[in-house]
N, C-alpha and C positions, 0 to 999 in steps of 0.2 A: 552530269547534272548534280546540280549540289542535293543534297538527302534531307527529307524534310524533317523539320524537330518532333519530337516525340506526341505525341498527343496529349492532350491535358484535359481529364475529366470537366465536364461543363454541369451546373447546374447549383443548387444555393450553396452557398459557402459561408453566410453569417451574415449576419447585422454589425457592422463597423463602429457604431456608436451606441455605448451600451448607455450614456448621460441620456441620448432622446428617448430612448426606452422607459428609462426612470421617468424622465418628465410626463411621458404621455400619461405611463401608470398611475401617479399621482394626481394627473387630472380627472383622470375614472377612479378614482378612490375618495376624491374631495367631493365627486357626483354623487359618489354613491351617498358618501358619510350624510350628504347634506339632503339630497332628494329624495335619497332610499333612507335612509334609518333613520333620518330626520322627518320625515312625515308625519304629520301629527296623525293620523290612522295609529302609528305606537304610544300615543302619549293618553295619559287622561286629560282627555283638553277640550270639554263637553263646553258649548258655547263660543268657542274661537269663532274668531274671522280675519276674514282678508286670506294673507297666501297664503297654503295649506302647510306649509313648513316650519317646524319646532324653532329653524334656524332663525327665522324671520317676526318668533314671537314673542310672546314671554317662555323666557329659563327657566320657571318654575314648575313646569307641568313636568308632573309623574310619570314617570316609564311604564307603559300598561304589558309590555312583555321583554323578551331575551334580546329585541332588537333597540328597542327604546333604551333598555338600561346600557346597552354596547353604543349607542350614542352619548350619554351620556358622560360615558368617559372621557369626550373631551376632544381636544387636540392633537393629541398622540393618536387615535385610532385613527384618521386616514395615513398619520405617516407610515402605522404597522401594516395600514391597509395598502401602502403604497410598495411596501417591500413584498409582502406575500403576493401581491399580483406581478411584481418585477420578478419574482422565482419564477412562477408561471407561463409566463413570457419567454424570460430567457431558456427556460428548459424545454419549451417547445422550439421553442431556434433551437438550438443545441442539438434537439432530437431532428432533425432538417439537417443539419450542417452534419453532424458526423452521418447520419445517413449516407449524405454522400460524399465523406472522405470514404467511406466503407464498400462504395460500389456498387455496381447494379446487380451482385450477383452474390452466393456466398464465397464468407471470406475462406471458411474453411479449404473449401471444393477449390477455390484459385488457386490458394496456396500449391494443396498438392499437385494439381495439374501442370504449375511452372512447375514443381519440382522436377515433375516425371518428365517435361517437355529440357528439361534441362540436363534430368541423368541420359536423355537419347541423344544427348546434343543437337536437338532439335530448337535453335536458337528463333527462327520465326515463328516458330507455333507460340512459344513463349510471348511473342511482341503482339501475336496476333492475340493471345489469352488477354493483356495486359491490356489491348486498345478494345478491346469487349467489356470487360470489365471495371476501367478505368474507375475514378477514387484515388486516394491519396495513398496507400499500396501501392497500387500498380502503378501511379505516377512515378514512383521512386524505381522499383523494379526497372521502370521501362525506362530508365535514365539512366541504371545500372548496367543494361543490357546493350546501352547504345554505346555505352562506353567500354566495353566487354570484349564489342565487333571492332572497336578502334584500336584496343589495345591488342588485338590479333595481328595486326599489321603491323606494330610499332617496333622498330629495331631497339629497344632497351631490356636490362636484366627483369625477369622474371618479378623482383622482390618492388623493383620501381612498377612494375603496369599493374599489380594487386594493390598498392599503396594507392595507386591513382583510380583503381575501383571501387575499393574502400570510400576513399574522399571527395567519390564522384554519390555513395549512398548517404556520406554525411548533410552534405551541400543537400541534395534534394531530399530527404527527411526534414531538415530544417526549416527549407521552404514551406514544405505540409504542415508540421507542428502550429504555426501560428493561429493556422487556419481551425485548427483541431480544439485549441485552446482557447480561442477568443470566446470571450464575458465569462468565462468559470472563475477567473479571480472574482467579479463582481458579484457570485454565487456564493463563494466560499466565505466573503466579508459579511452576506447577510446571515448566515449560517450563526455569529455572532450576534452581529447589528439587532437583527429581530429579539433574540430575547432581553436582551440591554433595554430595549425600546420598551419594551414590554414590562421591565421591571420598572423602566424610570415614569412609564404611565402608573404602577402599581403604588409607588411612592409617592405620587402628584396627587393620585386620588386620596389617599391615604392620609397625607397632609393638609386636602380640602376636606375630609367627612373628622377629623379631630378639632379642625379649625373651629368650623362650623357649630358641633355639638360645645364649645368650649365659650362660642359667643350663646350660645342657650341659653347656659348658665346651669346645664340639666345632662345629666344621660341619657336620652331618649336611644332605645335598642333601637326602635324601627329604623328612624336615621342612621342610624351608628351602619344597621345591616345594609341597606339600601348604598350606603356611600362604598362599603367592603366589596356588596356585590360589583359595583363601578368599578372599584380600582382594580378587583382582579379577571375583570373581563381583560381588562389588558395584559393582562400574565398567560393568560391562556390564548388568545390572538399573537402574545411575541412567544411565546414557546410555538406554539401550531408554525409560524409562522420560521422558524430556525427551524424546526425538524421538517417541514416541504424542505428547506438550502439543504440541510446534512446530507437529504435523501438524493435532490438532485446531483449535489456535489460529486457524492461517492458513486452513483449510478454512471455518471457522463466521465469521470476520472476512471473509471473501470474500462467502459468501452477504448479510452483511449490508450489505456494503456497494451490493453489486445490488436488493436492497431498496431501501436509502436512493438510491440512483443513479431508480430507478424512482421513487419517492415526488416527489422534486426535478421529475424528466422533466413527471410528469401536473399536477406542481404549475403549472409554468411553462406548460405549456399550457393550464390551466384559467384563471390570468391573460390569457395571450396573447388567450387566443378573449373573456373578457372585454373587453379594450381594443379587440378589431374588433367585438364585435356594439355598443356603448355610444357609439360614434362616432355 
């Protein structure tokens, strides 16, 4: 009877398009910008009517707190608003998906238990640890081990059936990696992006509160302040907004790399124990 393939952990594995992600974020960013911070409840705007929205009224109404004048910045705030919710997102997937490259169980405790199951030569206990715990580990191990039980039979030199075990842990790490890594690129660009975004809001304001006071014809502070405070609400939303990416980044780039650390570990052990029992 032919031998059935290996088992392969089941359960989330990522969000494949990290663009509908972005989109969606942006549409709850432009909601918030325009229903939440825009509501005239933040403005001094005693007498309005019609919609209850700053966006739908006159531009001229005063920020009456830290939400109104974070409005007031402009255009750039849903886009910075758009990236720090896309961190958000994505590192909750992320936090889901290596979950379960990682397995239902700890990584540590697998580890050692193929070990042990492999110093006894106890090769099914091994398969049986690996389809318990399955993840992206033990996907590769138990692809390692299938090919382990083949190369027991195989009439060629010694140096060919560890070369083909080896390159039976490359192939299937490879496989898992994608899974591991998908949208951290699009992590690591905001880690950038957001404070760029953030300065070229600080410059935009910046150059509308100098504009402005120059058509006066006067220095008025209060304006002057009022326009500063605007422009660096957005320095402080694209910094906020790069330090959540740095944090994600390095956090989910750490977990995977103790993954791959582990992958390599059981790899070279499933070699090793091969070239002592083959002697």
């Amino acid at each position: 009877a032919p031998k059935s393939a290996p088992k392969k952990s089941q359960g989330f594995t990522g969000i494949k398009s990290g663009f509908a992600v972005i989109i969606v974020c942006f549409i709850i960013a432009e909601c918030l910008y325009v229903f939440g911070a825009g509501h005239l409840s933040n403005f001094h705007a005693e007498g309005a009517t019609g919609v209850p929205f700053h966006f739908f009224q006159d531009q001229s109404y005063e920020p009456a707190g830290i939400v109104g004048t974070v409005y007031k910045g402009g255009f750039i705030v849903p886009i910075i608003w758009t990236l720090f919710i896309t961190v958000i997102a994505l590192a909750i997937e992320r936090a889901f998906a290596i979950g379960t490259a990682n397995g239902k169980g700890n990584l540590g405790k697998f580890a050692a238990a193929v070990k042990s199951a492999l110093k006894q030569g106890d090769l099914a206990k091994a398969e049986e640890l690996c389809n318990k715990q399955q993840g992206s580990v033990a996907n590769v191990v138990l692809a390692a081990l299938t090919e382990y039980k083949k190369q027991q039979t195989t009439d060629v030199e010694l140096e060919k059936k560890v070369l083909a075990i080896q390159k039976t842990v490359e192939e299937a790490t490879a496989l898992e990696m994608p899974m591991m890594q998908e949208n951290l690129p699009i992590i690591g660009t905001i880690v950038t992006l957001g404070t760029l975004m953030g300065l070229l809001g600080t410059v935009m304001g910046m150059i509308k509160s100098f504009s402005a006071m120059a058509g006066e014809g006067g220095a008025d502070s209060s304006a002057l302040s009022v326009g500063i405070s605007e422009a660096l609400v957005n320095t402080a939303s694209g910094i906020a907004t790069g330090a959540a990416a740095v944090i994600a980044y390095n956090y989910f780039t750490n977990k995977i790399d103790r993954l791959t650390f582990a992958i390599d570990e059981l790899g070279f052990t499933i070699v090793e124990t091969f070239k002592t029992t083959q002697k």
